[in-house]
N, C-alpha and C positions, 0 to 999 in steps of 0.2 A: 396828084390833082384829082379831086372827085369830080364827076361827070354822071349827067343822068341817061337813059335810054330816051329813045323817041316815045314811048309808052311812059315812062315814070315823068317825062316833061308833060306830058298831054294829064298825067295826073294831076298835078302839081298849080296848073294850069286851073284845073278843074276848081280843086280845092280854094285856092287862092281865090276864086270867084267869090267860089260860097262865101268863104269869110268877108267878104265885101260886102253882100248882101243879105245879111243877117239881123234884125233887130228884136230878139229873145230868145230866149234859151232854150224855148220847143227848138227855135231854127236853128240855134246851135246845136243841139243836139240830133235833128232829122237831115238837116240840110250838109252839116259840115260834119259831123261825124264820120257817114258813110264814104265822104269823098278822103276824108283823113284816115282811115283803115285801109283806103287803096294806095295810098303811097307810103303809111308806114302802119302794116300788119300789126294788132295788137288785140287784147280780148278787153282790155277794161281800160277806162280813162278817167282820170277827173281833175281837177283846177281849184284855185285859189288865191287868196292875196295877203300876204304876210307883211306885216308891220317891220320894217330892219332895225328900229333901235332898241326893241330887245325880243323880236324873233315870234310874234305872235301873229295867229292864222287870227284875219278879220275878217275875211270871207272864206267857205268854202264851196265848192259844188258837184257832188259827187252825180256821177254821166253811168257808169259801170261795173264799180269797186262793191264786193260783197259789201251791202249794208252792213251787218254785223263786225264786217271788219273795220267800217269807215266810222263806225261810232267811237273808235277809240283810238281813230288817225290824229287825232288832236286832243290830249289829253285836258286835268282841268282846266289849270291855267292857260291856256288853249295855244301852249306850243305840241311840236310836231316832235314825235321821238324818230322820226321817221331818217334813215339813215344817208338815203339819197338826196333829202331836202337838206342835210345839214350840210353835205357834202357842198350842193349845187350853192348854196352861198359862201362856203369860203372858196369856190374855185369860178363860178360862175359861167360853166362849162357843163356841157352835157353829160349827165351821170349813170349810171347803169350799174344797180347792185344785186345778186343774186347769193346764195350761200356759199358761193367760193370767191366772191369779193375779195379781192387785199385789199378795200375801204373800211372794211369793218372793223370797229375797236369792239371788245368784251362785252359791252353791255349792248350793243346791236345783235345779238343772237336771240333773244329774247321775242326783239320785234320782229323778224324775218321769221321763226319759229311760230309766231302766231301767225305772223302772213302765209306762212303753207297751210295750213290748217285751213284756211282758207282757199286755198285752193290757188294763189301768187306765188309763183317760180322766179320772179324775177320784177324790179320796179326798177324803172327808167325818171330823169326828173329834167327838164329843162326851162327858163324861167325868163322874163322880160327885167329889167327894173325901170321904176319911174325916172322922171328926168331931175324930180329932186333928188334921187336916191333914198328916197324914205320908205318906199313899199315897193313888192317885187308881186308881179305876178308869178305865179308856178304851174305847168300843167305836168302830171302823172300820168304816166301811162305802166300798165302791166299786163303781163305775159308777152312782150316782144317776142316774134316770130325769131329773132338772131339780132347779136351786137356786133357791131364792130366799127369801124372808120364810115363807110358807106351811110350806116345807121345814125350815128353820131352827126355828122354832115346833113343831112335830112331833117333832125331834130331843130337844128342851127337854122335852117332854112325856113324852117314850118313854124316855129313858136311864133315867131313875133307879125304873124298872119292870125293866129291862134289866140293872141295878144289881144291885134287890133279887134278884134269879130267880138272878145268876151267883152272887152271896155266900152264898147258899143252895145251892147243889148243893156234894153230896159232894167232888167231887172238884178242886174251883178252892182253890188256895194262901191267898187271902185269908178262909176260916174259920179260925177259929184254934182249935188241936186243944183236944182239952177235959182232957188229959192233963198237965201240967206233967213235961220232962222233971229226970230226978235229974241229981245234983251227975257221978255218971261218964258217963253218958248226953252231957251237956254238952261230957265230955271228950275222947270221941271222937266228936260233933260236928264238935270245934273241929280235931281232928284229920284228917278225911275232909274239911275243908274245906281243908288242906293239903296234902291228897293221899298222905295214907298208908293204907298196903293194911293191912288185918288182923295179919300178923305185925310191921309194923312198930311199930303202936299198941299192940302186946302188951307189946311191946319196951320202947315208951317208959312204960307205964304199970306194969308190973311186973306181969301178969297171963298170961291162956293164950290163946292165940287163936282157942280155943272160945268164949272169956267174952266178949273184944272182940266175937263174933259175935252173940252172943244179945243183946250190947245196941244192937247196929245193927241185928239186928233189931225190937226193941224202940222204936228212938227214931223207924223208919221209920211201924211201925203209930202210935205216938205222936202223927207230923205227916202220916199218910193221906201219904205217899211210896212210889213205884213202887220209886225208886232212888237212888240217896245223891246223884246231880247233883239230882235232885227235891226230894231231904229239903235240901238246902243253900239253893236256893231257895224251900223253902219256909220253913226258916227266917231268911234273910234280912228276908223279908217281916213277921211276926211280930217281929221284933228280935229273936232270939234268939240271934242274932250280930251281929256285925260285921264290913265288911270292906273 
C-alpha cells in the first residue's frame, strides 16, 4: 500500500492548489511547475493531446524538453514514435523507459539513441483520457530522479490534477471554443486546411478577398488560434474536421 510522508502530503497539497488556480500556461508553467518538481523530481516536462482513432498529436506543448529534440517528437504525420507514448496507450498505466527497458521493441533504439544525444536518460509518460474516449491527454516528463512503485503511484495521483489545470488554461486546443463556427466559416476552414491562400478561397467561393479575410479572422478568435496551422489543429481536435 503506497503512503506519503507528512512533507510529500503538504507537497502534493501544494500542487493540487496550483492546478486549481491556473488560467495560462505562463501559470502553468511558473505556478505549477515548481510545486510539481517538489513532489516528483525531474529536469524536463511537457504535454499534449492525441487523437485515439488513429494516434495523432493535435496539440503539443513543450515546458522543458531540448527544443531540438522536441522538434522531431512528432514526426510528419504528426504521430509520436515516441516509445513510452505508445506504451502508455495500449496499457494506460504509467510508463517509464530508459535503455534497459524490456519495453522496447527494435526499432525504439533509434529514438532513445537520439534522446541521449540530447542529454534524456530516461522518459516517463502518464496520460488522462476524455470521457468520450476519443482524445487522451499525455504529460512527459524526463530525467526522473528514480523509478519505481512509489514513483509510479505519484504519477497516478498527480496527472489527472495536471489534467485538469492544462484543460483549463486559455490557450491549450483541448477547450473547446464556446463559439460554434457558421456554415462559411466551415468553408474556408475546410479550405485553409487544403492550403489555399485568401484570393484562391475567394475564387473558389464566389466572394471578395476581403470577405474570405474577415472570416478567417473571425473562425481564428472563434477557436483561440494564433494562426491557421493553429486554427486547423485546433480544429482537428474538436472534430470539427476531418482528415
Amino acid at each position: 500500500m503506497n503512503s506519503l510522508s507528512t512533507e510529500q502530503t503538504a507537497a502534493v497539497a501544494a500542487f493540487i492548489q496550483a492546478c486549481h488556480s491556473v488560467s495560462t500556461l505562463q501559470d502553468f508553467s511558473t505556478v505549477v511547475g515548481p510545486r510539481l518538481r517538489d513532489v516528483l523530481p525531474h529536469a524536463m516536462f511537457a504535454c499534449g493531446c492525441m487523437r485515439m482513432a488513429d494516434r495523432r498529436i493535435v496539440e503539443a506543448v513543450n515546458f522543458s524538453f531540448p527544443a531540438a529534440f522536441m522538434n522531431g517528437f512528432v514526426v510528419e504525420d504528426n504521430h509520436c514514435p515516441c516509445p513510452a507514448l505508445r506504451r502508455w496507450v495500449e496499457t494506460r498505466s504509467p510508463v517509464f523507459v530508459d535503455p534497459d527497458s524490456s519495453l522496447l521493441l527494435p526499432g525504439d533504439r533509434a529514438w532513445l539513441a537520439k534522446a541521449e544525444r540530447h542529454g534524456i536518460r530516461n522518459v516517463a509518460i502518464h496520460g488522462v483520457m476524455s470521457l468520450s474516449q476519443e482524445h487522451a491527454c499525455y504529460f512527459s516528463f524526463g530525467n526522473l530522479d528514480q523509478w519505481n512503485r512509489e514513483t509510479a503511484f505519484l504519477l497516478q495521483l498527480l496527472v489527472p490534477h495536471l489534467h485538469y489545470a492544462l484543460t483549463h488554461v486559455e490557450e491549450f486546443g483541448n477547450k473547446r471554443p464556446k463559439k460554434i463556427l457558421t456554415e462559411r466559416e466551415q468553408e474556408v476552414l475546410k479550405w485553409i486546411c487544403g492550403g489555399k491562400s485568401n484570393s484562391e478561397m475567394a475564387s473558389i467561393l464566389g466572394i471578395s478577398s476581403w470577405t474570405v479575410k474577415i472570416h478567417v479572422s473571425n473562425l481564428l478568435a472563434k477557436l483561440n488560434a494564433s494562426t491557421r496551422g493553429h486554427a486547423v489543429a485546433k480544429a482537428i481536435s474538436f472534430g470539427l474536421i476531418e482528415v
